[in-house]
C-alpha positions as CSV (number, residue, x, y, z in Angstrom):
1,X,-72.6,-2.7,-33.0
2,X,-73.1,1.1,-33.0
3,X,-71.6,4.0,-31.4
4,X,-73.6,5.2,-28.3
5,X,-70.9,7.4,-26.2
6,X,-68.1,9.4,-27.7
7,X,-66.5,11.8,-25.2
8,X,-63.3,13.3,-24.3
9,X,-61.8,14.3,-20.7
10,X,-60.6,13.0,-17.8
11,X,-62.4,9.9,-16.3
12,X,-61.8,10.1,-12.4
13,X,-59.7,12.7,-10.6
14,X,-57.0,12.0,-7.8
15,X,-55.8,13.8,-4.8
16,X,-53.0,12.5,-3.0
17,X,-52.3,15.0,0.3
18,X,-49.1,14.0,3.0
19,X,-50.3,14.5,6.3
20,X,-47.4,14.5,8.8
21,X,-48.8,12.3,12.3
22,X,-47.3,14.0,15.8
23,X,-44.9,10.6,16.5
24,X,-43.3,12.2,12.6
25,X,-44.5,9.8,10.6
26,X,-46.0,10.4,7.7
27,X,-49.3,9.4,5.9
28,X,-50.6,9.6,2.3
29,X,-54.5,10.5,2.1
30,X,-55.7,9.2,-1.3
31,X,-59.0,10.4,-3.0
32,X,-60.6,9.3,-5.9
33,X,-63.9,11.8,-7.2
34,X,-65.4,10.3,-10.7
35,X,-66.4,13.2,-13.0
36,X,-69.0,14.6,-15.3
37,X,-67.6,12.1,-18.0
38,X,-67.8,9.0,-15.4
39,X,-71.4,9.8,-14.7
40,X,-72.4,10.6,-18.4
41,X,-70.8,6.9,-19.4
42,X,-72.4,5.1,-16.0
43,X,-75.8,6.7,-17.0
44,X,-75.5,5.6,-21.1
45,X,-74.2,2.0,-20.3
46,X,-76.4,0.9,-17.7
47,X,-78.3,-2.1,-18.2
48,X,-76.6,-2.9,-21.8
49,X,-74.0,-5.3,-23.0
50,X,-70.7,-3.4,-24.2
51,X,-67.7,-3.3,-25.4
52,X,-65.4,-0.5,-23.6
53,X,-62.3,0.5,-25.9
54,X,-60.1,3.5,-24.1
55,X,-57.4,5.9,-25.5
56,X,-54.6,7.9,-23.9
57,X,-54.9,11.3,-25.2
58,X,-51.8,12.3,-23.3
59,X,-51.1,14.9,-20.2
């Protein structure tokens, strides 16, 4: 085995918005958008057999 990513950041981003509806309930709109880090990994790993090991870093 050898080392062929080693990055830091965050993965995906989420956006969570209440929308209130005109009867007054409301709605949660969830959105996920990968980032530059997600793209990076996607483009590196493609087509390979891996191992994935992740770390929390904290918040």
């Amino acid at each position: 085995m050898r080392e062929i990513f080693n990055r830091e950041g965050i993965f995906i981003k989420f956006d969570k918005k209440v929308v209130k509806l005109e009867n007054g309930d409301e709605l949660v709109h969830k959105q996920e958008r990968p980032t530059n880090l997600w793209w990076e990994l996607k483009e590196v790993i493609k087509g390979k057999k891996i191992k994935i090991i992740v770390y929390e870093l904290g918040e």
